[in-house]
C-alpha positions in Angstrom: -13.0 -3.3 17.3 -15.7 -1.7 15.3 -15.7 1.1 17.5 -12.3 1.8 16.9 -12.4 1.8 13.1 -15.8 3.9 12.9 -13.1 6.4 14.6 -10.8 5.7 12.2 -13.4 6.1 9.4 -13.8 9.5 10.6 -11.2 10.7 10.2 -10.1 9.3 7.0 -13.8 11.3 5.7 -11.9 14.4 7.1 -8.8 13.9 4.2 -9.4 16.7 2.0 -10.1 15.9 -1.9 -6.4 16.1 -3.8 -4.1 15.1 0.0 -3.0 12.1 1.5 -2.2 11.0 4.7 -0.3 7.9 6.1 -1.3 5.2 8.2 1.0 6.0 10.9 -0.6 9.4 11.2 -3.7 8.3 11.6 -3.3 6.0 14.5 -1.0 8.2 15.8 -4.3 11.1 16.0 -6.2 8.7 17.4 -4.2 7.8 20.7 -2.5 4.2 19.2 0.8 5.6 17.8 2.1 1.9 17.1 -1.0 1.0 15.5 -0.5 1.5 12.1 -1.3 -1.6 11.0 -4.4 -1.6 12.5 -5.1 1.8 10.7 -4.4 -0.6 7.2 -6.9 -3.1 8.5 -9.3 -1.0 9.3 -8.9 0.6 5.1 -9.7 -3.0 3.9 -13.0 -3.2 5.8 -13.9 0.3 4.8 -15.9 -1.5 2.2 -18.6 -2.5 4.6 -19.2 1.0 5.9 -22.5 2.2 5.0 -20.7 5.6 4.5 -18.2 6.6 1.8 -14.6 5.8 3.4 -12.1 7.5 0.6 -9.4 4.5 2.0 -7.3 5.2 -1.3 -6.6 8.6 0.2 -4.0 6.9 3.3 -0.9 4.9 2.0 2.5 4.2 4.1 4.7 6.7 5.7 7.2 7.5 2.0 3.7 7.7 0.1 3.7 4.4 -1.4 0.3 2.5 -2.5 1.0 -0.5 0.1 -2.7 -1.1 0.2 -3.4 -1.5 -3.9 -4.1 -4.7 -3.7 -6.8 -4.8 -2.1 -8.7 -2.0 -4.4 -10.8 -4.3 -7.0 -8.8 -4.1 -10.0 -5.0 -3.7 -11.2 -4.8 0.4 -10.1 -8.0 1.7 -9.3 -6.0 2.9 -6.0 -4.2 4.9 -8.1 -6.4 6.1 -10.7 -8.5 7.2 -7.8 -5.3 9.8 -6.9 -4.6 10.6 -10.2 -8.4 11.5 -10.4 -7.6 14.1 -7.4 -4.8 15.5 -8.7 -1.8 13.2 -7.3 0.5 12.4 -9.4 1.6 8.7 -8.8 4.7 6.7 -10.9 5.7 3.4 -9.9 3.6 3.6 -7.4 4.6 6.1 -5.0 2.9 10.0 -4.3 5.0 12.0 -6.0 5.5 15.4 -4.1 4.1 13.6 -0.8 5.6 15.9 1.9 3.6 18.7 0.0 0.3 16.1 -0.6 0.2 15.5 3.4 -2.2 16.3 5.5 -1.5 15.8 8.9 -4.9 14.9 11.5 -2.5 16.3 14.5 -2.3 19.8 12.7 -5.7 19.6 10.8 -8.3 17.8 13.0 -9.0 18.6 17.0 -9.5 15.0 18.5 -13.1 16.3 19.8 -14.2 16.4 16.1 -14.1 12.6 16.1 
């Protein structure tokens, strides 16, 4: 399994500063179009990585923060966006079809 997340750590390193992607996309990029959840599992152990995972970056398919919880504290997931430049209200990306970034279109599956 731990080879499978350090892929999907690198590509979550790959979202650009001020986008977001979902977790769909992401497994999706990496072969496992069904594995979403496994995409979300992978966020909350992105802790341990001895390299910075920017896991607030990837929320659900509409944009919505369905990961918050497990930030430390009430809305560091969001204040972490806002800090980038995404505007967030009741905790959905506003504007998140324009936000997306897309690994199929951005990232050649070589680079990971």
């Amino acid at each position: 399994m731990s080879d499978l997340y350090d892929r999907i750590f690198k590509v979550v390193q790959q979202i650009p500063f001020g986008r977001a992607t979902s977790y769909g996309a992401i497994a999706k990029f990496i072969g496992s179009p069904r594995g979403a959840r496994i995409v979300g599992w992978a966020m909350n152990r992105s802790y341990s990585s001895k390299e910075y995972i920017p896991a607030h970056r990837v929320v659900n398919r509409i944009g919505m923060l369905s990961g918050k919880h497990h930030f430390p504290g009430e809305n560091l997931m969001q204040q972490l966006l806002e800090n980038e430049g995404i505007i967030v209200i009741d905790d959905q990306i506003q504007n998140f079809d324009k936000i997306f970034w897309d690994p199929m279109k951005e990232l050649d599956l070589d680079s990971i």
